[in-house]
C-alpha positions in Angstrom: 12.6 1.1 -2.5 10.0 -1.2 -3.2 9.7 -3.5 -0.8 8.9 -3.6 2.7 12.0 -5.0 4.7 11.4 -7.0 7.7 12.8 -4.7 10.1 10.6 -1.8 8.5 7.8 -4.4 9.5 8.9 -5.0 12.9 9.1 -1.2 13.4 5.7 -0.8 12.3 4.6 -3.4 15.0 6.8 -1.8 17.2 4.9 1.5 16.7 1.8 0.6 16.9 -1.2 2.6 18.6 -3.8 0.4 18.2 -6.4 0.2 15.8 -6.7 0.1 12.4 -4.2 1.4 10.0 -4.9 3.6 7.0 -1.8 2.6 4.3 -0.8 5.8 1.4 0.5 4.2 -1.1 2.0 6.3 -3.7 3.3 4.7 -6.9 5.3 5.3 -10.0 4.8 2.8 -12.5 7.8 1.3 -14.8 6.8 1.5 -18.6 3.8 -1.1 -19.0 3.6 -1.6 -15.2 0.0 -0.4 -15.0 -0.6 -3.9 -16.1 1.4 -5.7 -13.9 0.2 -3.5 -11.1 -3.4 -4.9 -12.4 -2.2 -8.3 -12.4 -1.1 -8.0 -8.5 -4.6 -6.5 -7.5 -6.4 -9.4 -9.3 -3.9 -11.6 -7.8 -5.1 -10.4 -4.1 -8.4 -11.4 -5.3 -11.2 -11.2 -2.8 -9.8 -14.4 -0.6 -6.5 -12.8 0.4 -8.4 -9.8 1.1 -11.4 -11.2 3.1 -8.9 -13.0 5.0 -6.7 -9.3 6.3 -9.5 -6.9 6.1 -8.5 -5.7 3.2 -10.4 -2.7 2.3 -9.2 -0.1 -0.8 -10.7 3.8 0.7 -9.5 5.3 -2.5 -7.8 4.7 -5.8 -7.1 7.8 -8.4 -4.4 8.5 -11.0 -1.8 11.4 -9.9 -1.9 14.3 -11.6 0.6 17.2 -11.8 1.4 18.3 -7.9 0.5 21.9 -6.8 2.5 22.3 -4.3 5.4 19.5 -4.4 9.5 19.0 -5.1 10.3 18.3 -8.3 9.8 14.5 -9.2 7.0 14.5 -6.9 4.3 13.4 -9.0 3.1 10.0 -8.7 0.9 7.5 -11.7 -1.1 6.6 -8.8 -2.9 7.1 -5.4 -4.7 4.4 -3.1 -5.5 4.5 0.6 -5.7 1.1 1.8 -7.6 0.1 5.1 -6.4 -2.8 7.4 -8.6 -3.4 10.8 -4.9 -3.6 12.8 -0.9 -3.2 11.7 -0.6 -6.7 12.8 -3.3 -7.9 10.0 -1.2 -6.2 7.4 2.1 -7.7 8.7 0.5 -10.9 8.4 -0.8 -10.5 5.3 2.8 -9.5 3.7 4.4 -12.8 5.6 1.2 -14.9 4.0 3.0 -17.2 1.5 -0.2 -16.5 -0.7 0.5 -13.1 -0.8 4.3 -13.7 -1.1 3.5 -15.7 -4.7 1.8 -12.9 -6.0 4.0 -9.8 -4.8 6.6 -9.8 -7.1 3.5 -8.3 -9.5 3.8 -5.5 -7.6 7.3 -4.9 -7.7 7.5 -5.6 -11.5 5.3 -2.9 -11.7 6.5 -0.2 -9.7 10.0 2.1 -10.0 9.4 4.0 -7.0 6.9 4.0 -4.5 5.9 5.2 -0.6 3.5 3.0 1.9 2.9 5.2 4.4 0.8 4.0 7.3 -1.5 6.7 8.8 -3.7 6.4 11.8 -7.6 7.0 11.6 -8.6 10.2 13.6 -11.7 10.7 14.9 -12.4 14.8 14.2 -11.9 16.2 11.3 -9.8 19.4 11.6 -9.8 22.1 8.6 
């Protein structure tokens, strides 16, 4: 799955603790989706961004898992920080954001958008 459904959205709201929300995305590009994927980022532009709270923690390429089933690896890794689960919901309903999505799903054969909240300690 690529997309986020509506009901996956309204579960998400549902859900929702408070706070901001810390988004994994995992993603498996299609051949030459890198570039599409690029396409969608530069589509986001700092507008849409400004606009959510958009804020990217961390972006890396995957590398070969450790410890993981096989077809676990992933192209790429981002953490993606909203300042609330209903700023991201609004962002994906933003019509501006709706032109410029199917970038993202050109891109991508497989993905995960995990959200994740922000804990305060840091436990080893």
């Amino acid at each position: 799955m690529i997309e986020v459904e509506e009901h996956a959205l309204d579960t998400l709201l549902a859900e929702d603790p408070g706070g901001p929300v810390v988004m994994l995305n995992l993603l498996r590009f299609r051949p030459g989706g890198r570039e599409s994927y690029r396409r969608y980022a530069e589509s986001l532009g700092p507008e849409i961004n400004a606009r959510y709270g958009v804020e990217v923690a961390y972006l890396g390429d995957g590398g070969r898992p450790l410890v993981a089933e096989d077809g676990q690896a992933w192209d790429m890794v981002l953490l993606v920080r909203y300042p609330s689960r209903q700023a991201f919901a609004a962002m994906l309903r933003d019509p501006e954001y709706q032109a410029v999505a199917h970038f993202r799903s050109e891109a991508l054969v497989e993905s995960v958008l995990q959200p994740t909240v922000p804990r305060g300690e840091v436990v080893v």
